[in-house]
C-alpha positions as CSV (number, residue, x, y, z in Angstrom):
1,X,-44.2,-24.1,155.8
2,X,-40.8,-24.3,155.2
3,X,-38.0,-27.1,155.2
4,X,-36.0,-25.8,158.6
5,X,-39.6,-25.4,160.0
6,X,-40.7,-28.9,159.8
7,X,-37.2,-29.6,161.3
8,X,-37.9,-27.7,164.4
9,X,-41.4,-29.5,164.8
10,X,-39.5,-32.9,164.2
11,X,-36.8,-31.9,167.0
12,X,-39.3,-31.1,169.4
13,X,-41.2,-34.2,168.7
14,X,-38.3,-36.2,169.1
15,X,-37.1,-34.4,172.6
16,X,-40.2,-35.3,173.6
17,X,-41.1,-31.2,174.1
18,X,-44.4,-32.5,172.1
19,X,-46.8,-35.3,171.7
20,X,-47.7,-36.8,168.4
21,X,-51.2,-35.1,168.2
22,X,-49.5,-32.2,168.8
23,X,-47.1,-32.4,166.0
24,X,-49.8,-33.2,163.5
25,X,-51.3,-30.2,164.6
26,X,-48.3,-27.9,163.8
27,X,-47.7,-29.1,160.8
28,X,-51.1,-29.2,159.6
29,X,-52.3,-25.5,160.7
30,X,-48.5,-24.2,160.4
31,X,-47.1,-21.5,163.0
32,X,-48.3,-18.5,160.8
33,X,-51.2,-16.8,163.7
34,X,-53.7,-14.6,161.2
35,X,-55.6,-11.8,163.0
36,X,-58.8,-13.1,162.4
37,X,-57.7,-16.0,164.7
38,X,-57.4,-13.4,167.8
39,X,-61.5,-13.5,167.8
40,X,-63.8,-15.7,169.3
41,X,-66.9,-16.8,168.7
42,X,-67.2,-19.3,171.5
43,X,-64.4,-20.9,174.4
44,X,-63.6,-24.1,172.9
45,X,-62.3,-22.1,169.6
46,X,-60.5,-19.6,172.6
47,X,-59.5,-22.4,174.0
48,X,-58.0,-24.4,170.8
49,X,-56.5,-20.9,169.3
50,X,-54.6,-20.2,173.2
51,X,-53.3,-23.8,172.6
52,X,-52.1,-23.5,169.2
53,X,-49.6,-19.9,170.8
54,X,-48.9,-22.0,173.3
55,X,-47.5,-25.1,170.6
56,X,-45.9,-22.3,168.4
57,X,-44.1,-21.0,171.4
58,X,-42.4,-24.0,172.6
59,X,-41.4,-24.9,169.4
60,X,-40.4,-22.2,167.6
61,X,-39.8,-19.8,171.0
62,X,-42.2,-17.3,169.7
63,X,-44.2,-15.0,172.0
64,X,-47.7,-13.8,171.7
65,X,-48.4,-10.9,173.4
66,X,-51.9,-11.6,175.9
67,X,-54.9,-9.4,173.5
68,X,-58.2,-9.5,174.9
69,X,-61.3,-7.7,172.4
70,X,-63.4,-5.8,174.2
């Protein structure tokens, strides 16, 4: 992660657009989404992976296009 990245997670922490858990979140795990992470082996890892777009979008205003395996 890079220096103007852990400025944008700082700013957004600091607006108050995230919480502190949620900070340490980003900058531990990063904003970089690896395709392995778009499979599931059960809902709470769906769940936590859907929250971590979700972080990385308002923060960095990326979007993740909705991909469901069949």
């Amino acid at each position: 992660m890079n220096k103007s990245d852990k400025t944008k997670i700082l700013e957004a922490y600091l607006n108050k657009t995230i919480d502190k858990k949620e900070m340490k979140c980003l900058l531990k795990h990063g904003k970089a989404i690896a395709p392995i992470e778009w499979v599931y082996t059960n809902e709470d890892e769906r769940k936590r992976q859907e929250e971590k777009r979700e972080l990385i979008s308002r923060v960095f205003g990326h979007s993740f296009p909705k991909i469901e395996w069949v």
